[in-house]
C-alpha positions in Angstrom: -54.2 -17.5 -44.1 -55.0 -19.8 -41.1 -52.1 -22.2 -42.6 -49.3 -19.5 -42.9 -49.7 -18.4 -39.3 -49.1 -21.6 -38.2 -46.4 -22.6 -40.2 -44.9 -19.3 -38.7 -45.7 -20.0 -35.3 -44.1 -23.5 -35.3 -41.0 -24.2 -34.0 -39.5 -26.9 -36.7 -36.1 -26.3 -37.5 -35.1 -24.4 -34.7 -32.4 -26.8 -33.4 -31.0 -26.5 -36.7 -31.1 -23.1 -36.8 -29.6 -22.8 -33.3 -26.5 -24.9 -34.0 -25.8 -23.4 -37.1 -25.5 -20.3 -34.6 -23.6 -22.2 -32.1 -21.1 -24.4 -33.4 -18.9 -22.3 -35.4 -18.3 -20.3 -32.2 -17.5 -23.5 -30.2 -15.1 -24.7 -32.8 -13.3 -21.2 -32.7 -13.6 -21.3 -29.0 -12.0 -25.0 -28.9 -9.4 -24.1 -31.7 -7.7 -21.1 -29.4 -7.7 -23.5 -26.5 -5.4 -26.0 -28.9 -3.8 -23.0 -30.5 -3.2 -21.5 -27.4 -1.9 -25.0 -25.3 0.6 -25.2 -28.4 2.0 -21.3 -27.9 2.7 -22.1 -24.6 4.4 -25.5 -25.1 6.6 -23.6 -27.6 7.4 -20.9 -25.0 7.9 -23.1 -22.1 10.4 -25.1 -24.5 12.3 -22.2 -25.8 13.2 -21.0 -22.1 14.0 -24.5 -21.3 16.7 -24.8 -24.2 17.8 -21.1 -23.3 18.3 -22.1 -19.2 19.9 -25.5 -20.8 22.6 -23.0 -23.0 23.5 -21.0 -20.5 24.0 -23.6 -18.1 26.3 -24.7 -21.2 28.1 -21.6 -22.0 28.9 -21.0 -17.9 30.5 -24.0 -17.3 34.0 -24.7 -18.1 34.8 -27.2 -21.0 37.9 -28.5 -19.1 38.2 -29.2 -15.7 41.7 -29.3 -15.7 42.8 -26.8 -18.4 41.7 -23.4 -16.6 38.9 -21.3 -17.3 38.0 -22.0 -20.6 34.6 -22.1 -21.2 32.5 -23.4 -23.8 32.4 -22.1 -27.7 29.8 -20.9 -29.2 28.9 -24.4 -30.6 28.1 -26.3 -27.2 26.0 -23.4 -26.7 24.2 -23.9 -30.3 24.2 -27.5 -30.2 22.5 -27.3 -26.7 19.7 -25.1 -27.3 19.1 -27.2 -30.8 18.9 -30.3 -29.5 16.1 -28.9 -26.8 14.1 -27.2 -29.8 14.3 -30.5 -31.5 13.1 -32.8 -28.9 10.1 -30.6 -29.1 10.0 -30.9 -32.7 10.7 -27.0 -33.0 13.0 -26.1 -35.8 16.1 -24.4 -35.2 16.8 -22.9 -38.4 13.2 -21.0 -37.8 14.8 -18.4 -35.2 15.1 -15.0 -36.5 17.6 -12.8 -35.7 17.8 -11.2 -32.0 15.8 -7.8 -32.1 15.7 -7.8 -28.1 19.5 -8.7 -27.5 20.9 -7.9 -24.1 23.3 -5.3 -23.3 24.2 -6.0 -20.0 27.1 -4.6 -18.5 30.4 -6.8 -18.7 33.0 -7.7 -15.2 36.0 -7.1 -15.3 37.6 -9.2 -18.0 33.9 -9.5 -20.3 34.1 -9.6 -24.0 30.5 -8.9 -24.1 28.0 -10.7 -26.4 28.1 -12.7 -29.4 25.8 -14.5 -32.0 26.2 -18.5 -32.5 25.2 -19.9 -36.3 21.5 -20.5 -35.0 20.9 -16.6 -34.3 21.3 -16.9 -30.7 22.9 -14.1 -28.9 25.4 -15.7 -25.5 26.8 -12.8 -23.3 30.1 -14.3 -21.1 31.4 -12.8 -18.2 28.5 -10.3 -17.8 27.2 -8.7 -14.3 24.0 -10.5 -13.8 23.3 -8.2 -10.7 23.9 -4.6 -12.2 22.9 -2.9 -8.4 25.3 -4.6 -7.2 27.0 -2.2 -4.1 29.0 -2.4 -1.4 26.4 -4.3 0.7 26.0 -7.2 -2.3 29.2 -9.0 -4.3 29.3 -8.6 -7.9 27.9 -12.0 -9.8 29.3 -12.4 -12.9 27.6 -15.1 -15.5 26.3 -15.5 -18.5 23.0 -15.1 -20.6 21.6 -16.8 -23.4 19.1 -15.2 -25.4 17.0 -16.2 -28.5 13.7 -15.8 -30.2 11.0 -18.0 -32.2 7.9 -17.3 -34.3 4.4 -18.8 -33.5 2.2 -18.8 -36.2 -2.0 -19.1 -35.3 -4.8 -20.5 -37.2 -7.7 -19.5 -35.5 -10.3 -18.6 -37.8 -13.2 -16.3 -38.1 -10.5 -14.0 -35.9 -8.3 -11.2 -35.9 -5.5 -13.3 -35.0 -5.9 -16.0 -38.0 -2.2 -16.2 -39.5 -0.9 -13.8 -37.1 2.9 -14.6 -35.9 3.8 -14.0 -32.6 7.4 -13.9 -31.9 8.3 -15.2 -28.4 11.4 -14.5 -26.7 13.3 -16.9 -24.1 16.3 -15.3 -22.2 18.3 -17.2 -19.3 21.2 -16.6 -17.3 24.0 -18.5 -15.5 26.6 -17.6 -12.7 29.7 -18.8 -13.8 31.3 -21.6 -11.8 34.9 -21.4 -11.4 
């Protein structure tokens, strides 16, 4: 009896025990700081290809031929070539579910979709108070949206997609 108490009393095995209690909660904890240093790469890339298109769509494609501005295409071709410097795919946006509906100047023909889902609003007001003490700004804004997918396991947010959204605006130079 003397033998069993002992044994029971002893410590042996209780590093073993203790990291098998530890470690899986440290690799989860150092898997959601990766996953969540990737989400915000993703995000901070998305707004930077959607200030890049509307810097695109607002200015004019001709210096010398009036005001007219870039298609649809500069505006696709510019926020695609930002997601894929990143290695983001652009083909992986859905369609717009937040898409503005801002107020158009004088002139607007409102808001359109480009081939890569991404919804460009010319000649919109980008200042919708604007009064008698402030002048109207007119501009445009690019808006888009992309999936995140995590893997964290051993949580509730293992295979979860977040969809970010990335909206910019532009005043229009003229």
């Amino acid at each position: 009896m003397r033998t069993i108490l002992r044994k029971l009393g002893s410590d042996d095995g209780v590093e073993i025990l203790e990291a098998a209690l530890v470690l899986p909660l440290l690799f989860t904890f150092l898997l959601g700081i990766v996953w969540f240093g990737r989400a915000f790469n993703i995000y901070s890339t998305i707004t930077q290809a959607a200030q890049q298109g509307a810097i695109a769509a607002a200015r004019p494609s001709c210096a010398t031929c009036g005001n007219t501005f870039a298609n649809n295409g500069a505006v696709d071709t510019t926020v695609s070539t930002v997601l894929q410097a990143s290695s983001l795919d652009p083909a992986q946006i859905p369609t717009n579910a937040s898409a503005p509906n801002p107020p158009t100047c004088p002139g607007g023909a409102g808001c359109t979709t480009t081939t890569h889902k991404i919804t460009v609003c010319r000649n919109v007001q980008l200042n919708p108070t604007a009064g008698a003490t402030q002048p109207l700004q007119c501009g445009t804004i690019v808006s888009f949206q992309y999936p995140f997918n995590s893997y964290l396991p051993f949580t509730s947010l293992n295979l979860q997609t977040v969809t970010m959204t990335a909206q910019a605006q532009n005043r229009m130079e003229n």
